[in-house]
C-alpha positions as CSV (number, residue, x, y, z in Angstrom):
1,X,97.3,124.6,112.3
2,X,93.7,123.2,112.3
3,X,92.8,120.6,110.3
4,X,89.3,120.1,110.4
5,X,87.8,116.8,108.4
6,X,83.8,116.1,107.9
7,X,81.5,113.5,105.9
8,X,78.0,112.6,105.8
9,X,77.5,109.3,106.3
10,X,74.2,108.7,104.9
11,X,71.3,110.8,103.4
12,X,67.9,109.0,103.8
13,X,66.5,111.4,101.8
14,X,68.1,109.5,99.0
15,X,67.5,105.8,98.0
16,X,70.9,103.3,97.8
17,X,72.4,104.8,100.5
18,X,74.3,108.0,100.3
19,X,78.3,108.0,101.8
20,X,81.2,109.7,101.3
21,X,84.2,107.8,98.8
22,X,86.7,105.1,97.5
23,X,86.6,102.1,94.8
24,X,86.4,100.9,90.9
25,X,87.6,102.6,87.5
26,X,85.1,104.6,86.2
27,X,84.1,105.1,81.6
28,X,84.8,107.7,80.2
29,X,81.6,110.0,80.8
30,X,83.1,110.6,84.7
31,X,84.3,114.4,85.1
32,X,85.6,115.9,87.9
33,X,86.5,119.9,87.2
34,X,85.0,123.2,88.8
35,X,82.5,123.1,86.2
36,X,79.3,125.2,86.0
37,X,77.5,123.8,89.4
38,X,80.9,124.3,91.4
39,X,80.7,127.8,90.2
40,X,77.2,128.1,91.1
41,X,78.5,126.7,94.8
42,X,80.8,129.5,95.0
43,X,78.3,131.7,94.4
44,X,75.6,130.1,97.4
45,X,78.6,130.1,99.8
46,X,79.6,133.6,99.5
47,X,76.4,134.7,99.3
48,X,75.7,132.7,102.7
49,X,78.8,134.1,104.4
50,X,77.9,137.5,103.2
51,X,74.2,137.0,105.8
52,X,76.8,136.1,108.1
53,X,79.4,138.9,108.0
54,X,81.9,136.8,106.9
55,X,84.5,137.5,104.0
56,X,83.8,136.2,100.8
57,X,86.2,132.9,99.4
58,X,88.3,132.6,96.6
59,X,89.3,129.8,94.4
60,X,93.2,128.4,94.8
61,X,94.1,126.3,92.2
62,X,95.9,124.3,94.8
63,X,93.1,123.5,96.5
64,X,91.2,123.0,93.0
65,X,93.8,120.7,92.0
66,X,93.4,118.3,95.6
67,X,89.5,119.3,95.4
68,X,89.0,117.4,91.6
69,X,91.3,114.5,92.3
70,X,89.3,113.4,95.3
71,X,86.3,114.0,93.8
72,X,87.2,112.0,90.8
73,X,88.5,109.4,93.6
74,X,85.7,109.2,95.3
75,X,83.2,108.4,92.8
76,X,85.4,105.7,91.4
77,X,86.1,103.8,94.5
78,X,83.3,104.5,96.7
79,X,80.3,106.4,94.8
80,X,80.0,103.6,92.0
81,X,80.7,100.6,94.6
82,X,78.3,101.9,97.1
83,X,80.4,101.6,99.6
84,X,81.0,104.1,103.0
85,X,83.9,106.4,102.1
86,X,85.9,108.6,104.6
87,X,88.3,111.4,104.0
88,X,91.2,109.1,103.7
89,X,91.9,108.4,100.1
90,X,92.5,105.3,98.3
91,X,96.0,105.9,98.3
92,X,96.0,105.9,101.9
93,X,96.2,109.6,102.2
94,X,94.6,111.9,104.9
95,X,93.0,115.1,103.4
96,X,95.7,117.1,104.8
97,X,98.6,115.2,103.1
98,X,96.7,114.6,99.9
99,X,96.5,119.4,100.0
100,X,100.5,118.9,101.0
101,X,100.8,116.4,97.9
102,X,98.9,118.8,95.4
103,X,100.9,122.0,96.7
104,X,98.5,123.2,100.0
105,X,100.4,123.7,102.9
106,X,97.4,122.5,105.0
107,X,98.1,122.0,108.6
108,X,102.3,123.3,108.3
109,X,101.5,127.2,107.4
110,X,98.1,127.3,106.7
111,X,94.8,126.1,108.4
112,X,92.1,124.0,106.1
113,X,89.2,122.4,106.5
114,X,87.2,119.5,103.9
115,X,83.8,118.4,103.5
116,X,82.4,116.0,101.6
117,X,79.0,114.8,100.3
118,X,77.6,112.7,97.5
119,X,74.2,111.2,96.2
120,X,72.5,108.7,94.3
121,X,69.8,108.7,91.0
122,X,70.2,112.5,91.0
123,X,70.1,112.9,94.3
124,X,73.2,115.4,94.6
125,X,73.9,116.8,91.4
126,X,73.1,120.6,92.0
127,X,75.1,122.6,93.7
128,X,71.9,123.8,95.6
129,X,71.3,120.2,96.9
130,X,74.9,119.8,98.1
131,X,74.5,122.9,99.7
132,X,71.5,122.6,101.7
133,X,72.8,119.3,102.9
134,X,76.0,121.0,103.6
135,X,74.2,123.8,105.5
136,X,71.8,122.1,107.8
137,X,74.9,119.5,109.2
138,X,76.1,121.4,112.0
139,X,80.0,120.2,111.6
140,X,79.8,121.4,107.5
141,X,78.0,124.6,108.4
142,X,80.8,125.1,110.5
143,X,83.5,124.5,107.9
144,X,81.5,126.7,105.2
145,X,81.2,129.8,108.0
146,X,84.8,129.5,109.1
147,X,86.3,132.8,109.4
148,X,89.7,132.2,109.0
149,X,89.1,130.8,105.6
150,X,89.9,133.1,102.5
151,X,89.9,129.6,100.2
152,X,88.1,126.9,98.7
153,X,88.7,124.2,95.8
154,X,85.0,123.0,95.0
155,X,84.4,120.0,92.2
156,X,81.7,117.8,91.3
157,X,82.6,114.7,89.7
158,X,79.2,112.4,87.5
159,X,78.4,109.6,86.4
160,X,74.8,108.3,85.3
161,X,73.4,110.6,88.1
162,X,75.5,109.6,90.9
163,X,77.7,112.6,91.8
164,X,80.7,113.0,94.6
165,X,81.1,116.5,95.9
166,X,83.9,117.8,97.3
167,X,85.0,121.0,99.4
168,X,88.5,122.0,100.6
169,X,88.5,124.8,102.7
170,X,92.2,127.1,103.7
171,X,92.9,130.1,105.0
172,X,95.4,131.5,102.8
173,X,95.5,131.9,98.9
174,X,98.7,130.5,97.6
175,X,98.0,129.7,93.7
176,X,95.4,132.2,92.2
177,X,93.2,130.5,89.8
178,X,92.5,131.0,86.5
179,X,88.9,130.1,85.8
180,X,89.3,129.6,82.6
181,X,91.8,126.7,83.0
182,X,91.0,123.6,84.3
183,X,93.7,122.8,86.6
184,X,95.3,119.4,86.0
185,X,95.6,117.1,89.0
186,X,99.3,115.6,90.2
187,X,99.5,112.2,88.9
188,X,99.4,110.2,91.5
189,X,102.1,107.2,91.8
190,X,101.2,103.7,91.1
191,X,100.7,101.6,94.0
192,X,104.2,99.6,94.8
193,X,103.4,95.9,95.6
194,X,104.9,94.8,99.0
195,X,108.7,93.2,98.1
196,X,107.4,90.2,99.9
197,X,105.4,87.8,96.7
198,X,102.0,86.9,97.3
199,X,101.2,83.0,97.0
200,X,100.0,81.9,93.6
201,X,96.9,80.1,95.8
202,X,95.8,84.1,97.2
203,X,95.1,85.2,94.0
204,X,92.0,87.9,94.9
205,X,93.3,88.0,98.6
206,X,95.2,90.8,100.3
207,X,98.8,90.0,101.9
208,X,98.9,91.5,105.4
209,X,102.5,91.4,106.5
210,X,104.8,92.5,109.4
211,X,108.3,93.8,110.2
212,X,109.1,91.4,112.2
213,X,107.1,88.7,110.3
214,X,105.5,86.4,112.8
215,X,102.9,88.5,114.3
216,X,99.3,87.0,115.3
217,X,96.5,88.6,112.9
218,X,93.2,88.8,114.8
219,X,90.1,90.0,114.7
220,X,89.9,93.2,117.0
221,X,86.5,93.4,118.5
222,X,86.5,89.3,118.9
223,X,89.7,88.3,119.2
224,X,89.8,85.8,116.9
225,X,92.7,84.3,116.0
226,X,93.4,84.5,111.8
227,X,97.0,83.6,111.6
228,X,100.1,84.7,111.6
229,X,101.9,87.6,109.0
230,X,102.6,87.2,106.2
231,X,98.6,86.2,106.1
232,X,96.5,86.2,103.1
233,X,93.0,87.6,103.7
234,X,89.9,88.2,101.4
235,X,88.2,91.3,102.4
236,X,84.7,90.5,100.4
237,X,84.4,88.0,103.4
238,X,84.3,90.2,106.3
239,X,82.3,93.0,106.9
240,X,83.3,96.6,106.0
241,X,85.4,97.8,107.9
242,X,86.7,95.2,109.8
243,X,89.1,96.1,112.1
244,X,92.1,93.9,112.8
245,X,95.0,93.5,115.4
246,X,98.8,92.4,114.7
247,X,100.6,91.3,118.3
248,X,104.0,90.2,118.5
249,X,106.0,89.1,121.7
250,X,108.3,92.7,122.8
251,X,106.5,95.0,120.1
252,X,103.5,97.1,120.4
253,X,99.8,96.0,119.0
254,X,98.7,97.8,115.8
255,X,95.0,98.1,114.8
256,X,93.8,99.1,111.4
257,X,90.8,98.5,109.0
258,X,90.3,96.3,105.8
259,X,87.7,97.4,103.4
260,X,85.8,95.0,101.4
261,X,87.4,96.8,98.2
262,X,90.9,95.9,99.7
263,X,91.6,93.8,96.3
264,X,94.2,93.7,93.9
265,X,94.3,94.8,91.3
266,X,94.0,97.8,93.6
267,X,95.4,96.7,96.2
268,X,97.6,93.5,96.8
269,X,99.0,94.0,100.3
270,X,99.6,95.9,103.6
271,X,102.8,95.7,105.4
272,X,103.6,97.6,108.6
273,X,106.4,98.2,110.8
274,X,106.2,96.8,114.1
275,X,107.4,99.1,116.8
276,X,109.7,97.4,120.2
277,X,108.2,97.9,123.2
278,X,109.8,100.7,125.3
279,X,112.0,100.0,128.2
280,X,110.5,102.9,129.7
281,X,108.4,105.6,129.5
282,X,109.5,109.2,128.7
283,X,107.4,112.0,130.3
284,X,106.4,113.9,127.5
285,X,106.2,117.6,127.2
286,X,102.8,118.9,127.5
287,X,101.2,120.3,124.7
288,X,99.5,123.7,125.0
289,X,95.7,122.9,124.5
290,X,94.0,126.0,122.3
291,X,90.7,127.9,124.2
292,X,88.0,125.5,122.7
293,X,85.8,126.5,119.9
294,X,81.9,125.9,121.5
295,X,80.0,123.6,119.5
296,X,76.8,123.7,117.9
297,X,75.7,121.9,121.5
298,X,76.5,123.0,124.3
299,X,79.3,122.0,125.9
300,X,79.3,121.4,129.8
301,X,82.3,123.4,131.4
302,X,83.4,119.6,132.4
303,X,84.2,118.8,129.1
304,X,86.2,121.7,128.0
305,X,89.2,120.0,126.0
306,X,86.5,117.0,125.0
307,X,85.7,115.5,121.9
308,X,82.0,114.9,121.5
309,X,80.6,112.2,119.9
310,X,77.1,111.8,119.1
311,X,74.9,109.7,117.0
312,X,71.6,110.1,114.6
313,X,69.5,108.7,116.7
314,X,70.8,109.8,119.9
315,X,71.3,107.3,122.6
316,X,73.4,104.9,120.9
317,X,76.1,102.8,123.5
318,X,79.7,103.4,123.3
319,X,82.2,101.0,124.0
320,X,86.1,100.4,123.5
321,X,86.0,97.5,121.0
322,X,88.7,95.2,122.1
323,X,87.6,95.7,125.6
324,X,83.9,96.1,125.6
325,X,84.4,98.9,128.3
326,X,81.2,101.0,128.6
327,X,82.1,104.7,128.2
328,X,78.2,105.9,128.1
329,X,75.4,106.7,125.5
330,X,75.6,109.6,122.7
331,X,75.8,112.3,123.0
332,X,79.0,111.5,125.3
333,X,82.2,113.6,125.6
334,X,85.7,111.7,126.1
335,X,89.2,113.0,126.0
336,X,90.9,111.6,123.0
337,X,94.3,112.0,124.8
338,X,94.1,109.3,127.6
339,X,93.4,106.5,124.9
340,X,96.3,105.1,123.0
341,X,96.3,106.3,119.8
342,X,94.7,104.9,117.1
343,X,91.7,103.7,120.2
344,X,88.6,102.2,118.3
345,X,85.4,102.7,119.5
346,X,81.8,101.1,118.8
347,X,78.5,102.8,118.8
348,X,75.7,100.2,119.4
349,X,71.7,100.8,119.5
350,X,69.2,98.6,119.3
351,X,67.2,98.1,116.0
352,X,70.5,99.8,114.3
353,X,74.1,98.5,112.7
354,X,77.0,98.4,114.6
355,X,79.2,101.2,113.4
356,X,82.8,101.3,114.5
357,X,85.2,104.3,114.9
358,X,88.7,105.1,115.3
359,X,89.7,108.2,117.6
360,X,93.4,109.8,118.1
361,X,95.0,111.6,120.5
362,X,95.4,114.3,118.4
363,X,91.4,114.2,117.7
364,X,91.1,117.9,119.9
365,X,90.1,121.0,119.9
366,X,89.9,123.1,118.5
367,X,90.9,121.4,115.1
368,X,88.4,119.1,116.4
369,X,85.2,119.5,118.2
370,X,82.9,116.4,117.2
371,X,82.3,113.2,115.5
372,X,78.6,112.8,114.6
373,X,77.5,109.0,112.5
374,X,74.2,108.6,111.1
375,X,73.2,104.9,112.2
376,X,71.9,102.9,109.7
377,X,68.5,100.6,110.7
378,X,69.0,96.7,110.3
């Protein structure tokens, strides 16, 4: 099935910085529901895919359901905290699991698609605003025109002016909605601390432990050298993300990102499972690749299979972090499947922040075509 995710970074049309999700408990005057604007939004859309030949889209209340909770999510832990948000949630959740969790088979027998937007001091409240900004990003424009989508969950959560907006996209109804219910969102489990107790000294760190304990926490892109697990880190300190590597004689190296609202009470730690090194190496069955879906540029006949990744501006350097290999300047095509999977990436430009990025080898077409960053000027 194709799972289709995409964000906008940043909107310089509006002041503070504008990204998409994740971090602090909200008053009371947050809402997240398909209120009047998400109706309005239904309306734009349908009337957008109706200039396009397109079928019109329904409401599921499954979709709904996921659609309010992230919205709600985002403007808690990311909107309000102004900090960069992505389509994993803050339990840790990829969009597709978070549909699964709210009753959307998204990605098992059903295709689905997400975008995401938000805005600052007014600067996203409308449904008109998130549209436009919606339409005239070539990866959303694709998500709103696809033709295998029959339907969408649309919410709009507020607070004080600063609003999250979120779209899920599917392309199958499986629980008609009534609109004149407000679906209630799936509680969503407390967070379980780790079993292993955090120091009385680490109070505001996060615990980053191993099975096997023992393995060397360092600093991806650098190498440096932080300790060993279980370690006790303070995000606040680092930048965010920072992305960091545990390495343990016979195992395999995992890579992953902390945030800088990594803290309890939210969170307290992160533990992973450490997987042996393999005695040898199983040929594995090839996967049928799908005929590529063109995107919005055009794709050399080279590159057929390729995800692109490009930049605004253009002409930004990409390199493999922990290596500092030189894979070319944006736009650039590279084939997610010869890279070990999670492989992180770092677009560089001069004048501009660093921004780093994690590909898969799963990141293909046609449930992927691009990654597109907005770089933001030092």
């Amino acid at each position: 099935m194709n799972i289709k995710e995409n964000y906008i970074n940043r909107w310089k049309a509006f002041r503070i910085c504008i990204m998409p999700i994740l971090v602090l408990l909200l008053a009371n005057s947050a809402s997240a529901l398909y209120d009047s604007e998400a109706q309005s939004f239904l309306g734009l859309i349908n009337s957008y895919r109706a200039q396009n030949n397109l079928a019109s889209l329904s409401i599921d209340a499954a979709l709904q359901d996921g659609a309010n909770w992230m919205s709600n999510d985002m403007l808690t832990y990311c909107v309000t905290g102004k900090y960069t948000c992505s389509h994993t949630d803050s339990t840790g959740r990829t969009f597709d699991k978070r549909l699964q969790a709210f009753g959307y088979p998204a990605g098992i027998s059903a295709s689905a698609a997400e975008n995401l937007a938000w805005g600052y001091g007014g600067g996203a409240t409308s449904a008109q605003q998130a549209f436009d900004l919606w339409k005239n990003s070539p990866g959303h424009q694709a998500n709103m025109l696809g033709s295998s989508y029959v339907a969408i969950g649309i919410s709009r959560s507020c607070n004080a002016g600063d609003c999250a907006w979120v779209t899920d996209f599917g392309s199958k109804i499986v629980k008609p909605f009534n609109a004149g219910t407000t679906p209630t969102p799936t509680p969503v489990p407390t967070k379980t601390p780790a079993p292993t107790p955090i120091p009385t000294s680490t109070s505001g760190t996060l615990l980053i432990n191993s099975n096997p304990s023992g393995a060397a926490v360092s600093i991806a892109n650098t190498g440096k050298n932080l300790g060993v697990t279980p370690y006790s880190i303070n995000p606040a300190a680092y930048p965010s993300p920072t992305f960091l590597r545990l390495s343990k004689s016979g195992y395999q190296s995992i890579n992953f990102p902390i945030y800088n609202w990594m803290v309890p009470p939210r969170y307290t730690s992160l533990s992973y499972n450490l997987k042996p090194l393999s005695t040898s190496t199983p040929t594995p069955t090839p996967t049928p690749v799908p005929t590529k879906t063109p995107a919005p540029t055009p794709v050399p006949t080279s590159t057929s299979g390729a995800l692109l990744i490009n930049s605004n501006p253009s002409g930004a350097t990409v390199t493999i972090t922990n290596t500092g290999q030189n894979l070319g300047v944006t736009p650039v095509y590279i084939n997610p499947k010869i890279y070990p999977s999670p492989t992180f990436l770092r677009l560089t430009k001069a004048g501009y922040q660093p921004k780093n990025i994690a590909i898969y080898n799963w990141m293909v077409p046609p449930a992927y075509i691009s990654l597109s960053y907005t770089l933001q000027p030092q």
